[in-house]
ChimeraX commands (.cxc) that place a marker at each C-alpha (Angstrom):
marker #1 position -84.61,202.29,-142.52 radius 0.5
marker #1 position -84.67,204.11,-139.15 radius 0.5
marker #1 position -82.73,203.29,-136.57 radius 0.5
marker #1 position -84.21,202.57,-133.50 radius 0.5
marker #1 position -82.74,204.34,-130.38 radius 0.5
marker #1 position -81.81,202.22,-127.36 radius 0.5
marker #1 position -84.02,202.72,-124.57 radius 0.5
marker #1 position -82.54,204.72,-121.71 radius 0.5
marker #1 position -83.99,202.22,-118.57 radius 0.5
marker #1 position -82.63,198.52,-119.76 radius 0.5
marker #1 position -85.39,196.09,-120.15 radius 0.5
marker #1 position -85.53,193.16,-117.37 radius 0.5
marker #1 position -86.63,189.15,-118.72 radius 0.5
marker #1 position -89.13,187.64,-116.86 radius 0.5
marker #1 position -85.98,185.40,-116.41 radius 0.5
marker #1 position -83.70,187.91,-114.69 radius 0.5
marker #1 position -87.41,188.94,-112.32 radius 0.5
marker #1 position -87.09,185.49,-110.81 radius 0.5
marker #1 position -83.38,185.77,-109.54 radius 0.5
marker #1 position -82.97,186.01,-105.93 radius 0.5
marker #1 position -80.95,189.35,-104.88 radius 0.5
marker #1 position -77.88,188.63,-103.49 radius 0.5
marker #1 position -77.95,188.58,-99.12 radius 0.5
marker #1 position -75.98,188.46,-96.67 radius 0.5
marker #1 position -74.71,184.54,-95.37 radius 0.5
marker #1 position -76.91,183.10,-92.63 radius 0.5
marker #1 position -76.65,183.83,-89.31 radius 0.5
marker #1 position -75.27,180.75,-87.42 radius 0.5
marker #1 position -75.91,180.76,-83.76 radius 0.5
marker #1 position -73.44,178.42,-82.52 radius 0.5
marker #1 position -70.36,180.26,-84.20 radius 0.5
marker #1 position -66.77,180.03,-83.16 radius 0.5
marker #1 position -67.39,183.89,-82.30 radius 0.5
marker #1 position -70.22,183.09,-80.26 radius 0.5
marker #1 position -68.99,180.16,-78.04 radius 0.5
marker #1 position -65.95,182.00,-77.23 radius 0.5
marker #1 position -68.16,185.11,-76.03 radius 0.5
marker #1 position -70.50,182.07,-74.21 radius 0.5
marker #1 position -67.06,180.56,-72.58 radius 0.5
marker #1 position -65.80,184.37,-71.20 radius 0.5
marker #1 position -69.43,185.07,-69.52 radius 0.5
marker #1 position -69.14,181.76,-67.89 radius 0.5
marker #1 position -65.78,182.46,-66.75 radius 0.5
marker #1 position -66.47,185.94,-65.81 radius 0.5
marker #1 position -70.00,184.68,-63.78 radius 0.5
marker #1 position -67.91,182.05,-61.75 radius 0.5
marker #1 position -65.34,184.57,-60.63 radius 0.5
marker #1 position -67.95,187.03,-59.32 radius 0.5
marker #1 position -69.27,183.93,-57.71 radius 0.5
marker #1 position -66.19,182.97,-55.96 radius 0.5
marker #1 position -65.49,186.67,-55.06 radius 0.5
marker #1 position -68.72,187.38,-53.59 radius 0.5
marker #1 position -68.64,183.42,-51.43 radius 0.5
marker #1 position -64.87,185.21,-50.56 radius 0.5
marker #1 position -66.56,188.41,-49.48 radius 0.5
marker #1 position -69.53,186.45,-47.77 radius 0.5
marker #1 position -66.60,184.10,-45.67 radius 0.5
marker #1 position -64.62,187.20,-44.72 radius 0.5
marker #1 position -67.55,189.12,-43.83 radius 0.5
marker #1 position -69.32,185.77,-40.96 radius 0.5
marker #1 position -65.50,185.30,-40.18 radius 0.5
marker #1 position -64.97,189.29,-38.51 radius 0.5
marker #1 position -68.87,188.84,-37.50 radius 0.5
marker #1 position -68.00,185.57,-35.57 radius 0.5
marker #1 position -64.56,187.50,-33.83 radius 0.5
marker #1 position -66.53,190.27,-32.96 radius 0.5
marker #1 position -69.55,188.27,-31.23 radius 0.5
marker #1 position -66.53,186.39,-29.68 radius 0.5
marker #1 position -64.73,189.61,-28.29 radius 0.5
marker #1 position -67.92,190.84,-27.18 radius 0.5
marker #1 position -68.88,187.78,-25.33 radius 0.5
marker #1 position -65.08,187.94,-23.44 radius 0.5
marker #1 position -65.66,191.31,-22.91 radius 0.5
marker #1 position -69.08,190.39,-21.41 radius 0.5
marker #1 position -67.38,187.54,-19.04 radius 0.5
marker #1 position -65.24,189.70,-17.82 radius 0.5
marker #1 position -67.47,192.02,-16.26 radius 0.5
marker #1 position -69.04,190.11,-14.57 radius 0.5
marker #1 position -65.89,188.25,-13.12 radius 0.5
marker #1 position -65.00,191.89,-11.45 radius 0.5
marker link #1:1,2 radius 0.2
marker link #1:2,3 radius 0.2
marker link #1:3,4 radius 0.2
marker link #1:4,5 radius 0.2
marker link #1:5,6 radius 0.2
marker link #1:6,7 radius 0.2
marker link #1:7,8 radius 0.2
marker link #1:8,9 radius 0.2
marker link #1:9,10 radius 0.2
marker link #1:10,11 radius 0.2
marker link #1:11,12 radius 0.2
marker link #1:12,13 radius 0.2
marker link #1:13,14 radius 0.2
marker link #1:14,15 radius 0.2
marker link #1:15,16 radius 0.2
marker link #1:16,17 radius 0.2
marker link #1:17,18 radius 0.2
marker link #1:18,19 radius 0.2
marker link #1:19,20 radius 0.2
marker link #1:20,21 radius 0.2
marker link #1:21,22 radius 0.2
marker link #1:22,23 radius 0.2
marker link #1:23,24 radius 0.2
marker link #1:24,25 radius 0.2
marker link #1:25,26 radius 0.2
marker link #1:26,27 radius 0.2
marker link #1:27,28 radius 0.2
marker link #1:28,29 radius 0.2
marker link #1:29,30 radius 0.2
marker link #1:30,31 radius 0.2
marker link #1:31,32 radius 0.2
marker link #1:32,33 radius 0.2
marker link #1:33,34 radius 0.2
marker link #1:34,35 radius 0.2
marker link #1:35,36 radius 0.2
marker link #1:36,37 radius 0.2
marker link #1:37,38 radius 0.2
marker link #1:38,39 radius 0.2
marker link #1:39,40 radius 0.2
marker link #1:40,41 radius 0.2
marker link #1:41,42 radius 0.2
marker link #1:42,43 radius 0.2
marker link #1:43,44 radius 0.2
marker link #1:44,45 radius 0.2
marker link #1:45,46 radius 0.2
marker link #1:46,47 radius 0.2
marker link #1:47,48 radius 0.2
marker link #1:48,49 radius 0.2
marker link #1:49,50 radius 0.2
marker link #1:50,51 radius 0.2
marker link #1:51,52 radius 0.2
marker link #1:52,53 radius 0.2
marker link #1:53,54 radius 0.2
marker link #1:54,55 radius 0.2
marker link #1:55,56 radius 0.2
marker link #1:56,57 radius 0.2
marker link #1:57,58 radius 0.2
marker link #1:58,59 radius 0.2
marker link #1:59,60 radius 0.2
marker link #1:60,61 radius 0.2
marker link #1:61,62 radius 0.2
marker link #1:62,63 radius 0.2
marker link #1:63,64 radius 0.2
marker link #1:64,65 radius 0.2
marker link #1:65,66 radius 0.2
marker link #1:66,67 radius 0.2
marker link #1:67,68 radius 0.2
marker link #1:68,69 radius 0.2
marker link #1:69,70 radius 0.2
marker link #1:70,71 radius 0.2
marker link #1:71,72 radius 0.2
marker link #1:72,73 radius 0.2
marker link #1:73,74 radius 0.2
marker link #1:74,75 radius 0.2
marker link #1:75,76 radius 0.2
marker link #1:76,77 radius 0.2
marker link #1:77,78 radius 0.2
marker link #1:78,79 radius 0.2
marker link #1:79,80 radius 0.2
view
């Protein structure tokens, strides 16, 4: 009797053909990750907001002094 040599490549069972590979989990969208980065956009996006209404108030408040000056300056003239 001859002994039969064991194949170098191992042979695969239909059974072992029909097992899924292993993946990575599942992305879930609504992670703890992901609704924390969601919350600090939304807090980041409302403080540009307020600093650019800030910048927009500042900005009509010096335009208002200046048309105000320039209408004093303007009466004043024409009071000499």
């Amino acid at each position: 009797m001859e002994e039969q040599a064991a194949p170098a490549t191992p042979t695969v069972d239909q059974a072992d053909r029909q097992v899924s590979p292993a993946t990575l989990p599942r992305f879930k969208p609504f992670s703890v990750l992901g609704s924390t980065m969601d919350a600090k956009l939304k807090v980041r996006s409302a403080r540009l907001q307020l600093e650019a209404q800030e910048k927009e108030l500042v900005r009509k408040a010096d335009y208002d002094l200046r048309l105000q000056v320039s209408k004093l300056e303007t009466e004043a003239e024409r009071e000499d």
